[in-house]
C-alpha positions in Angstrom: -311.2 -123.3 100.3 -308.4 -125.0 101.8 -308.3 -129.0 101.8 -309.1 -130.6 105.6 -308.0 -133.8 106.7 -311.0 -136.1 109.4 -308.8 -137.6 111.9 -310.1 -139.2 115.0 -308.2 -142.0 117.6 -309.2 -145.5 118.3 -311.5 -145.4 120.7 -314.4 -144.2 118.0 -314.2 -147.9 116.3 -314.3 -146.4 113.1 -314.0 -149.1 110.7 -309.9 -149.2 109.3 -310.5 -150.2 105.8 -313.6 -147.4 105.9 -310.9 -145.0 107.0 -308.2 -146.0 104.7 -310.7 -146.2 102.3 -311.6 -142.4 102.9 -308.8 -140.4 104.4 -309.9 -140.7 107.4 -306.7 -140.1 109.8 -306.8 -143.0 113.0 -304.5 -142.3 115.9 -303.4 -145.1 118.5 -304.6 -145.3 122.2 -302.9 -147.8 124.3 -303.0 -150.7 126.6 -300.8 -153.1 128.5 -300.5 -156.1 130.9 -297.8 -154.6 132.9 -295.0 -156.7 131.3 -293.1 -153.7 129.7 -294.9 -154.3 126.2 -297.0 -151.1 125.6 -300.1 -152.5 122.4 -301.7 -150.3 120.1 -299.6 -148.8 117.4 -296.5 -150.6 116.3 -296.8 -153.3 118.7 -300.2 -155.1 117.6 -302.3 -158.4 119.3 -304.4 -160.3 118.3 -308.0 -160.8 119.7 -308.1 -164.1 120.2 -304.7 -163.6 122.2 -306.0 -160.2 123.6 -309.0 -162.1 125.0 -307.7 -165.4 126.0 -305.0 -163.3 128.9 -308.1 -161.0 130.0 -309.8 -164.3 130.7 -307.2 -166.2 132.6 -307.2 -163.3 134.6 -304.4 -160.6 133.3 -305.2 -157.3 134.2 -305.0 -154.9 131.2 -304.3 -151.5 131.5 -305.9 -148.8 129.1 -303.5 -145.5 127.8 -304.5 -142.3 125.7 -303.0 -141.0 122.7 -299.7 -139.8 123.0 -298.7 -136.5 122.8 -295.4 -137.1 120.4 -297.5 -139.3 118.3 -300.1 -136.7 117.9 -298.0 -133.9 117.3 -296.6 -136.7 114.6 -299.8 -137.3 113.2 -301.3 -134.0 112.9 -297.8 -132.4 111.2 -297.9 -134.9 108.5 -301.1 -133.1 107.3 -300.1 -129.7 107.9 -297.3 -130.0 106.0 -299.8 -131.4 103.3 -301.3 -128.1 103.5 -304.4 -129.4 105.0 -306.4 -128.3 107.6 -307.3 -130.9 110.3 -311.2 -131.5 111.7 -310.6 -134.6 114.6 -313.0 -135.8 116.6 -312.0 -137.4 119.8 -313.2 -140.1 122.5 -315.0 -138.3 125.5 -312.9 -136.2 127.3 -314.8 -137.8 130.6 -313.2 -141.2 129.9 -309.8 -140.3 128.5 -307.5 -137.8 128.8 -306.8 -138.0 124.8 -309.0 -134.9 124.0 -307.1 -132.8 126.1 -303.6 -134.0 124.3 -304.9 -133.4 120.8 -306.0 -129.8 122.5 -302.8 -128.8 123.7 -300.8 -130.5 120.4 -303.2 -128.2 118.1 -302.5 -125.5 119.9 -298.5 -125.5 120.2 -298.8 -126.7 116.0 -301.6 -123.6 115.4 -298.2 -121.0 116.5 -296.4 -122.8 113.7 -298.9 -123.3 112.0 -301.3 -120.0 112.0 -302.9 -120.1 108.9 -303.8 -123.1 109.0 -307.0 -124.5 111.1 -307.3 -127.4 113.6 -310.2 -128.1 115.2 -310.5 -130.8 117.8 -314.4 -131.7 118.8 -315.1 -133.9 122.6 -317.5 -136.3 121.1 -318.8 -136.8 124.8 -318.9 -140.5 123.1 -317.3 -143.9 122.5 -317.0 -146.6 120.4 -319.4 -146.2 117.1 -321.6 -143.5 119.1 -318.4 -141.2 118.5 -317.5 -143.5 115.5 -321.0 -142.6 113.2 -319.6 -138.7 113.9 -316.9 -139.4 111.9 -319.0 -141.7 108.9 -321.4 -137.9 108.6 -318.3 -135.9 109.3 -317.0 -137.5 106.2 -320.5 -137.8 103.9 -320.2 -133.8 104.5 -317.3 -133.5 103.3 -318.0 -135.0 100.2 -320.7 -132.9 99.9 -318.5 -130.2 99.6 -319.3 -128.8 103.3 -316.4 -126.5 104.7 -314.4 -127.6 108.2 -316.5 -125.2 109.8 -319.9 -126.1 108.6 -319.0 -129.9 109.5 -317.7 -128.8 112.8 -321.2 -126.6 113.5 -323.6 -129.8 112.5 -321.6 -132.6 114.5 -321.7 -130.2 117.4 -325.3 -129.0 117.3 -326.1 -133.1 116.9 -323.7 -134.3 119.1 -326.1 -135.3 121.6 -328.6 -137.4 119.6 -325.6 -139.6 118.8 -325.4 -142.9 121.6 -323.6 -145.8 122.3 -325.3 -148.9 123.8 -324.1 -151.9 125.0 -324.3 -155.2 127.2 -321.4 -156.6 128.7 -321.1 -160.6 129.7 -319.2 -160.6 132.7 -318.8 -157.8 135.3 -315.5 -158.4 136.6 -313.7 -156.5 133.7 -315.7 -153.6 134.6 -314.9 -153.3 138.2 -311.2 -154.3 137.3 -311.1 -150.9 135.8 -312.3 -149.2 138.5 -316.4 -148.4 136.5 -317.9 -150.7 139.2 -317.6 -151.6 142.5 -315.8 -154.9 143.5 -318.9 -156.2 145.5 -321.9 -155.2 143.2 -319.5 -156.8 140.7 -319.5 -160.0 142.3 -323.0 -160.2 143.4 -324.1 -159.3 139.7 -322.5 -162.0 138.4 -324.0 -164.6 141.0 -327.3 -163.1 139.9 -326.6 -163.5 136.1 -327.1 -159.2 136.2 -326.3 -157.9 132.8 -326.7 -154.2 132.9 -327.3 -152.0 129.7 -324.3 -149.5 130.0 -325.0 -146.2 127.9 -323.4 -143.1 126.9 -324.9 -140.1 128.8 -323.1 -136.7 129.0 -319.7 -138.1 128.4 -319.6 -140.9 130.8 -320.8 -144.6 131.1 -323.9 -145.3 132.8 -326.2 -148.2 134.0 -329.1 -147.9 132.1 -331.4 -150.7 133.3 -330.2 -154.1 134.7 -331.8 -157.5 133.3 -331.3 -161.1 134.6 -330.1 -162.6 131.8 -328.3 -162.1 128.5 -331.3 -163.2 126.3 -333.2 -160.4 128.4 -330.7 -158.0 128.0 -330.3 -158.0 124.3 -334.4 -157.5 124.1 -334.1 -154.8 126.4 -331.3 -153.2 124.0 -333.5 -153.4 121.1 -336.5 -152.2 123.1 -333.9 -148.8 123.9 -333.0 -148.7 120.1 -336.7 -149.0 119.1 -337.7 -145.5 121.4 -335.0 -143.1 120.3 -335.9 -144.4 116.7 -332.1 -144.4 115.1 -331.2 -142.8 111.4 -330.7 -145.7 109.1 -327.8 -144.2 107.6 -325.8 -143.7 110.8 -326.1 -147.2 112.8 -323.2 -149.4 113.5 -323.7 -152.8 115.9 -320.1 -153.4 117.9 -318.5 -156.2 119.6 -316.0 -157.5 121.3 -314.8 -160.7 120.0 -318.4 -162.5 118.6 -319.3 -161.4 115.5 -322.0 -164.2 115.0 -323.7 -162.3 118.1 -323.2 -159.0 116.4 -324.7 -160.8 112.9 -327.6 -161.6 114.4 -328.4 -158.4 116.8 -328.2 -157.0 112.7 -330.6 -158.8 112.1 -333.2 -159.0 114.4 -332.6 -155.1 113.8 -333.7 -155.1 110.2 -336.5 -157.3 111.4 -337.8 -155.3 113.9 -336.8 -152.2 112.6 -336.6 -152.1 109.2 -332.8 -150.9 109.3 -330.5 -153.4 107.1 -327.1 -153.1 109.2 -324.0 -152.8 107.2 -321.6 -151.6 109.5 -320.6 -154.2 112.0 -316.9 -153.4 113.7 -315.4 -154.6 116.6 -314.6 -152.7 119.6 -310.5 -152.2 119.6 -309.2 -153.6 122.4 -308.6 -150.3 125.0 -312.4 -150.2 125.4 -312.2 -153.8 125.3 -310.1 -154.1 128.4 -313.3 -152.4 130.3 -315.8 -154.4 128.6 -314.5 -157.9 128.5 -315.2 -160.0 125.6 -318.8 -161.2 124.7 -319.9 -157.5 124.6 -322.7 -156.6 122.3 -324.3 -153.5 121.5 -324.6 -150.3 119.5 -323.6 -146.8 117.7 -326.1 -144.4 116.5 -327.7 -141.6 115.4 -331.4 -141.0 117.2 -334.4 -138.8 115.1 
């Protein structure tokens, strides 16, 4: 049984020390102010930078992966002799999934006895991210690309993404909400639940406040009653918020959180900072 490599880009949030740790494979999205200077791969800032010029008002301006940079990527494991299993953002938000599609398939020519399979995780942030945590707990079971492949996909719908943003204006700066139900939700104090559904980002309910919010979140976690093992609280920016989401969690829920990650900064342009929410696995 041939050796395969997990790869996956960014926008999963899967944690980079977990990956380096593990072999996971992370490839770059992109963003940019519209100065020239592209972010994401060689070219790094800082979140306290990254959120300070989203606040004064800069518009930032999310990328996907890059084609050359794929092709990069997955070539240094073919030539390894590996195959590849990567698991990518939702093809409904990015056009990344179809890159690594159309890479794999020029590399499979040169490449034909080797495998690459590329799976639409329909998903972002740690809901596509915990894909990648079983992905690789299978593979140390000694699972074969194809029977990790079969269980990610068969699951791939019980796996969600929740989360609360603080201000709306980030989210109708990248076109996912309208300029005037932007404005009059913030004048209200309207923070709305936004959840993975089907590959896309929808309003799940609307509450006044934050504090109301964050119940409500718990409330949503409580009913699709999550897998211990495959549970990650994200962030943009406030991890004392994400701390203690943990653990009013394990209080209410008898899940002890230890996977706490930030979202990376592409998602981030869409969410503004202050957001707080979830990845996981529903029984």
């Amino acid at each position: 049984m041939r050796e395969f490599t997990i790869m996956t880009d960014v926008n999963t949030d899967v944690d980079p020390e977990y990956a380096a740790s593990e072999g996971i494979v992370i490839m770059p999205q992109y963003y940019h102010f519209g100065d020239g200077v592209i972010y994401g791969d060689e070219i790094k800032l800082s979140s306290d930078d990254f959120y300070k010029r989203l606040s004064a008002g800069e518009k930032s301006l999310s990328m996907g992966c890059n084609p050359a940079r794929v092709e990069e990527m997955f070539t240094i494991e073919l030539e390894k002799g590996n195959d590849i299993l990567c698991v990518i953002f939702s093809s409904m938000l990015s056009g990344s999934y179809n890159t690594a599609c159309m890479v794999a398939g020029e590399l499979s020519e040169k490449y034909p006895e080797q495998k690459i399979i590329v799976i639409d995780s329909l998903n972002a942030s740690a809901g596509a991210g915990m894909m990648l945590y079983m992905a690789r707990d299978m593979q140390k079971e000694g699972k074969t690309i194809e029977e990790v492949k079969e269980k990610i996909e068969e699951l791939k719908d019980k796996f969600h993404a929740m989360f609360v943003v603080d201000d709306l204006q980030y989210l109708v700066r990248g076109g996912r909400l309208s300029k005037f139900s932007g404005t009059v939700g913030n004048l209200l104090s309207i923070k709305p639940i936004l959840h993975l559904l089907n590959g896309q980002i929808l309003v799940l309910v609307k509450k006044r406040t934050r504090k109301k919010a964050v119940d409500q979140l718990i409330e949503e976690l409580k009913a699709l009653n999550p897998d211990p093992t495959y549970i990650c609280v994200v962030h943009t920016h406030n991890r004392k918020s994400a701390e203690e989401l943990g653990l009013r969690i394990e209080q209410e829920l008898g899940i002890k959180i230890d996977k706490i990650t930030e979202i990376n900064h592409t998602i981030g342009t869409h969410t503004g900072p202050n957001a707080l929410g979830f990845g996981f696995l529903g029984q």
